[in-house]
C-alpha positions, -999 to +999 in steps of 0.1 A: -924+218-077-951+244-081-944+259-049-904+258-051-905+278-084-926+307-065-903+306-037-876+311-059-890+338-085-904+358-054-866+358-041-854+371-069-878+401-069-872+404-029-839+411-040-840+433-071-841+470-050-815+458-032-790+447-054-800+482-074-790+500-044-758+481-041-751+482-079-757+518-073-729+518-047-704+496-068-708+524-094-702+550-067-670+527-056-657+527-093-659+563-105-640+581-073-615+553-071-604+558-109-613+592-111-578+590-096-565+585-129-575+621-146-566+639-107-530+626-109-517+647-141-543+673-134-525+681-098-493+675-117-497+703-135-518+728-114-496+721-083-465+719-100-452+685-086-429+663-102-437+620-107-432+614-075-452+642-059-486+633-080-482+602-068-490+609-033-521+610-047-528+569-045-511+572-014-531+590+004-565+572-011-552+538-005-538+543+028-569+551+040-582+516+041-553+506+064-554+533+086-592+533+088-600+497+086-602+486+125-615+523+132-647+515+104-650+480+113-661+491+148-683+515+139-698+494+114-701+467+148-719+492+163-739+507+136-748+474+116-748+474+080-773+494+059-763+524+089-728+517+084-734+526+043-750+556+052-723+570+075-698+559+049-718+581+021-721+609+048-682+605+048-674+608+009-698+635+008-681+658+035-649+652+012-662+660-016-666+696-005-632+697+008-622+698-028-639+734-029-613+749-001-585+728-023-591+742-053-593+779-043-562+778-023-547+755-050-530+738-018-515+699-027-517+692+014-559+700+016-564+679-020-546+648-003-568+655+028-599+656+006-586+623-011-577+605+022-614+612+036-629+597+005-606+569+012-617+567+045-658+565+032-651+535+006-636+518+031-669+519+054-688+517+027-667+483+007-667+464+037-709+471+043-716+465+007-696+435-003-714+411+023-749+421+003-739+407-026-736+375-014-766+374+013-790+392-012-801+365-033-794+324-032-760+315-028-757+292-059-760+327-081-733+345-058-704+344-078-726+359-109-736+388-087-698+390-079-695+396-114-717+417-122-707+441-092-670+441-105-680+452-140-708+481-124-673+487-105-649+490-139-678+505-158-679+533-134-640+536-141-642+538-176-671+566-176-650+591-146-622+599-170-640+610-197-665+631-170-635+651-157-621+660-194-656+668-203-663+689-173-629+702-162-604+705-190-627+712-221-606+738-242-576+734-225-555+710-249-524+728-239-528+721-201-495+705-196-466+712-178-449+720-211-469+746-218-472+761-186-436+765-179-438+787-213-459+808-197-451+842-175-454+840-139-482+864-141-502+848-169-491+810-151-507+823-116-538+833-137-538+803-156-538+779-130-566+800-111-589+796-139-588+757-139-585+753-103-619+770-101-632+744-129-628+719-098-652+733-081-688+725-094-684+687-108-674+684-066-702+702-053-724+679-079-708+650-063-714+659-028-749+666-037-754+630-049-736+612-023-761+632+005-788+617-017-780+584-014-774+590+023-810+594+023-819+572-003-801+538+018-814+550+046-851+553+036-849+521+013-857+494+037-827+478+032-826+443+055-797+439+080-777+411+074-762+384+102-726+375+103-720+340+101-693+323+128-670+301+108-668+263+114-642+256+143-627+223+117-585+237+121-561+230+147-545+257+146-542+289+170-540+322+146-544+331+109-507+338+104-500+297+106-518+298+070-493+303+047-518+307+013-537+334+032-505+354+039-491+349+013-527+353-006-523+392+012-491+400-006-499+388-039-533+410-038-510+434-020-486+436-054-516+432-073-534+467-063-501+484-067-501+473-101-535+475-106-530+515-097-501+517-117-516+508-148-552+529-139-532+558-127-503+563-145-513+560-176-521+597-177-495+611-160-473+588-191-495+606-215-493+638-205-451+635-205-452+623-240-474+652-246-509+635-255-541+657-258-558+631-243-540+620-218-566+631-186-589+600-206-562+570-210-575+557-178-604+547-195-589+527-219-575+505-190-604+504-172-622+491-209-595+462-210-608+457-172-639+451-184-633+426-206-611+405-183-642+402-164-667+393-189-637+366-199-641+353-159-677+357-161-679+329-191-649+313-190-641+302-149-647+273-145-662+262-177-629+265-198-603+273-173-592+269-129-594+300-110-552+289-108-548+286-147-564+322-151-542+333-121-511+317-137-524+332-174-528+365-154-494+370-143-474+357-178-497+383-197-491+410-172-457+407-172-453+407-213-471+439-210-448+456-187-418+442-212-445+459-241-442+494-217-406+492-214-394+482-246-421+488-272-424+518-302-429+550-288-452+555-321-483+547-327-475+514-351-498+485-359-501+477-325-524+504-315-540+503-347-554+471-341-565+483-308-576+518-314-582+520-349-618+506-352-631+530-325-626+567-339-598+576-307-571+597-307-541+572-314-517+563-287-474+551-288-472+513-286-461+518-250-496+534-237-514+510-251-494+478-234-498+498-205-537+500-211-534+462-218-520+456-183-557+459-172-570+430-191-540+410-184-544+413-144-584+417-145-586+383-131-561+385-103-588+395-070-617+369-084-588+343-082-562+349-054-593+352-030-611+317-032-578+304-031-562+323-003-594+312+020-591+279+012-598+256+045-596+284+068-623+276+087-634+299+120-603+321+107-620+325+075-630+363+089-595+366+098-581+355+069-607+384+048-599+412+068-558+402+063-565+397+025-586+437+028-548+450+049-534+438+009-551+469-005-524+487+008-502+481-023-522+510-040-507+532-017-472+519-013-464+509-050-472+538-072-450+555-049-419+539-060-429+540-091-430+574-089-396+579-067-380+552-098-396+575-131-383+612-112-353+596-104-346+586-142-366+614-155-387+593-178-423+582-166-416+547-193-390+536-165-412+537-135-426+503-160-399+482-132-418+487-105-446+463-118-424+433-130-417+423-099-448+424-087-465+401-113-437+379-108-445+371-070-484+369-085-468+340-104-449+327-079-481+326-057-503+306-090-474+279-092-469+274-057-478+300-025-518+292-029-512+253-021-484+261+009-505+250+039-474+252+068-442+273+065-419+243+068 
């Protein structure tokens, strides 16, 4: 007993540096990806794009990890793990300083290039990491590491927002495309000069940082991990004979795009109804986000099924959206309740449904995954890297939702776009997770 109690405290100091390292990562992972959020109404403005061009923003991040995935999972094959996080660093570092060129030239083209490399690094550097927080420590604690990981991950997201105002658009309340358009062609070029250059150093810091931990991974000692080969229990010949791991794909596929949507739009929504604040709103999301996880951390199983919170998931998301659409353009009891206690700027009804969308759908990726690899056996790698091809809804979605809100000339509209989407999430709690043949 003695002995088995040593074992297991010595394991769980083995595995303290690296699950710092990895936490470190997850953080990493977290404030680039929603950093996205304050970039999209910035470019909006500085580049003078309408919805649907700022929007090409997501695109070109989230496309990355379909057009990179096989390209990265080969290197990574060749590299092995803790090498393959290092590259992937090396990666987002090197586009991080291709912000500088962007924002001197003030060219849209070289900030989606920038974007599309960082893109290219997380997805490296997600599909290195994840495996360590399962190998790192025993497996009956896995999920809590999970867990903790995705709220690292969302804490990161609420933090980047508030970094960019507070380093890029401090004393500029009247940054908006309102106000610009007021302004003379001469003064305007000026304008926009000065706050393009504002880009400039938080990138070079970030560059700076990720080159660090390029070093830091690769000096840490960090243990290579072994793939496991998957039990050959099915009879059947390829993963697309599985209907809840296809299906599983598109529901995380609509769930990213919504997911985006309500990280990502929120400013660009903000800044049309004319908020000072709007470059922050994506950290109010990403606080709801929180939340929804610390709900799954104490609530799956103990109180609810990973298929109840799924089912709970898409109802709520959906009355949200309805919230977006339809609710008080004010700032009524609504956001009171939700804002008032904290000392923020107050928000319309409609932004803070829209900020609610990210506690409604927190649950969504813990729960469609366990169930979409369900009996999968030796495909069970086959069925992960399908599930990974879902993340392409970040890219794909917002875009509509972009081509929907131009197209009507009201950002509220664009709100559509993400009905449907947690209506096929429900569709997939009721019914596509238990499908196992297409007949």
């Amino acid at each position: 007993m003695e002995t088995a109690v040593l074992q297991q405290s010595e394991s769980r100091r083995s595995s303290l540096l690296p699950m710092a390292i990895i936490g470190m990562l997850f953080f990493i992972f977290g404030f680039v990806t929603w950093l996205n959020g304050s970039l999209i109404p910035f470019l909006k403005v500085l580049c003078e794009l309408n919805e649907f061009q700022a929007l090409f923003v997501t695109f070109a991040f989230y496309i990355a990890y379909t057009v990179m995935a096989l390209p990265m999972s080969y290197i990574l094959r060749r590299t092995g793990y803790r090498d393959g996080m290092a590259i992937g660093l090396g990666i987002m570092g090197v586009a991080s300083l291709i912000f500088i060129p962007a924002a001197q030239t003030g060219s849209y083209p070289v900030f989606l290039l920038a974007l599309f490399g960082l893109g290219a690094g997380l997805t490296i550097l997600q599909t290195a990491s994840n495996p360590y927080v399962v190998k790192v420590g025993p497996a009956e604690s896995a999920a809590t590491r999970i867990a903790v990981m995705g709220i690292i991950n969302k804490g990161a997201g609420i933090l980047a927002p508030i970094a960019f105002t507070a380093l890029v658009l401090s004393g500029l309340a009247d940054f908006n495309t309102e106000a610009i358009s007021k302004l003379g062609e001469a003064e305007r070029a000026a304008k926009l000069e000065e706050v393009s250059n504002r880009l400039i150093m938080p990138y070079i810091y970030m560059a700076a940082l990720l080159f660090l931990l390029v070093g830091l991974v690769k000096l840490s000692g960090l243990p290579d991990i072994e793939e496991e080969t998957g039990e050959h229990t099915e009879e059947k010949s390829g993963i697309l004979q599985y209907p809840q791991v296809v299906l599983g794909a598109l529901a995380l596929f609509a769930y990213v795009g919504v997911e985006v949507i309500a990280g990502d739009t929120i400013g660009l929504y903000g800044e049309r109804l004319g908020l000072a604040n709007y470059a922050s709103l994506t950290s109010y999301t990403m606080v709801f986000m929180v939340i929804g996880y610390l709900i799954g951390v104490f609530g799956i199983p103990r109180f609810i099924s990973q298929q109840q919170a799924l089912f709970g998931s898409a109802i709520a998301g959906s009355l949200c959206v309805m919230g977006a659409l339809f609710g008080s353009s004010e700032s009524t009891a609504i956001a009171s309740v939700l804002w008032g206690w904290s000392g923020v700027p107050m928000v319309p009804d409609t932004v803070a449904f829209v900020a609610l969308m990210g506690l409604a759908h927190a649950l969504v990726w813990p729960a469609i995954w366990p169930l979409a690899l369900q009996g999968l056996g030796r495909f069970t790698a086959q069925g992960s890297a399908l599930l990974i091809m879902g993340i392409a809804g970040g890219a794909i979605i917002p875009l509509g939702f972009g081509k929907l809100a131009h197209a009507a000339e009201s950002t509220q509209v664009g709100y559509w776009v993400a009905l449907p989407c947690y209506l096929f999430i429900l569709f997939y709690a009721l019914k596509g997770h238990k499908m196992r043949s297409w007949k």
